[in-house]
PLY file of the C-alpha trace (Angstrom):
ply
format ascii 1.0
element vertex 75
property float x
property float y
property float z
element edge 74
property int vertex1
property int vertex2
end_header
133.21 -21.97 154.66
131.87 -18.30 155.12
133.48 -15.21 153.53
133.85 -11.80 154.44
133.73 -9.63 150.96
133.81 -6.11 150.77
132.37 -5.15 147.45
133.12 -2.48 145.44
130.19 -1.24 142.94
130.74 0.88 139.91
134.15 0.26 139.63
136.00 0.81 136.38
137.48 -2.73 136.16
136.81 -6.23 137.60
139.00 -7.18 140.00
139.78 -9.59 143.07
142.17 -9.24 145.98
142.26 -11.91 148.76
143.25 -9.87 151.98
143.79 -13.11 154.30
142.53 -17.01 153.68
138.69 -15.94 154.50
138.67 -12.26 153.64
138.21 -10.82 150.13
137.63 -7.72 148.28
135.88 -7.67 145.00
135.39 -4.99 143.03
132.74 -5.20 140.36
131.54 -2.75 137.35
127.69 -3.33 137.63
125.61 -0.90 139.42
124.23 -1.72 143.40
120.76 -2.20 141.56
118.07 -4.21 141.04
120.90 -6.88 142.89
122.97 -6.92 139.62
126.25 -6.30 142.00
125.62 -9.52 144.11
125.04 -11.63 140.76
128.35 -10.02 139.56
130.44 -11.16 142.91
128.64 -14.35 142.75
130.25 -15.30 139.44
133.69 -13.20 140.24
133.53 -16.03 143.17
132.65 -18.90 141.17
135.47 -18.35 138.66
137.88 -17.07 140.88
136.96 -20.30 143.63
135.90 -22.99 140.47
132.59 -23.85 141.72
129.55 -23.52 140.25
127.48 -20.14 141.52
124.66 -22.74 143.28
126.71 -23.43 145.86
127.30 -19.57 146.93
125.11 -17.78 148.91
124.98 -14.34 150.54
123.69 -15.17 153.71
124.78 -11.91 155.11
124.75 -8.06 153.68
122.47 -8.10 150.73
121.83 -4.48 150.06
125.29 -3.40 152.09
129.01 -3.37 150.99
130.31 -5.29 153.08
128.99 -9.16 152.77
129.20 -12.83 154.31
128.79 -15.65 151.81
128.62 -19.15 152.70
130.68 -21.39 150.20
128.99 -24.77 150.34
131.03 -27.82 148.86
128.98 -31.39 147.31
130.54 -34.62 148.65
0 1
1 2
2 3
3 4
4 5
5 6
6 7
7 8
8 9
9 10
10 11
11 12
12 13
13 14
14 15
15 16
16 17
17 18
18 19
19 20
20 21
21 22
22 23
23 24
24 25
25 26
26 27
27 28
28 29
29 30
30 31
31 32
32 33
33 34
34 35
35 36
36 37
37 38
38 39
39 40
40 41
41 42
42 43
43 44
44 45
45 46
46 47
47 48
48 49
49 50
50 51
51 52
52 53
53 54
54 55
55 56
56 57
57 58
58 59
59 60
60 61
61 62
62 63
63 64
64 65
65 66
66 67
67 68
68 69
69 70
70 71
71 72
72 73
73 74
């Protein structure tokens, strides 16, 4: 499964809104630095999706707002 997320740094709270079935925006309070934003939305998806953060990967938008993560699933 593949994700769009539109991230939003510096925010003043955590928080997660699904905008259709594959489309999400998460906003974060770390800083676009040193990647601690994409760590941040990696565990906002893990907990919000209950699946451990190995199995997401940002295979699309690393230094940009808006992202494409690939949501792998174990057999």
């Amino acid at each position: 499964m593949i994700l769009t997320v539109f991230v939003k740094p510096s925010s003043k709270e955590k928080k997660i809104t699904w905008l259709d079935e594959d489309t999400i925006k998460i906003s974060v309070t770390e800083q676009p630095k040193n990647g601690k934003a994409n760590k941040a939305v990696i565990l906002a998806l893990s907990k919000e999706l209950n699946i451990p953060k190995s199995q997401i990967k940002i295979i699309r938008g690393v230094t940009s707002k808006i992202k494409h993560i690939k949501i792998t699933k174990t057999p």
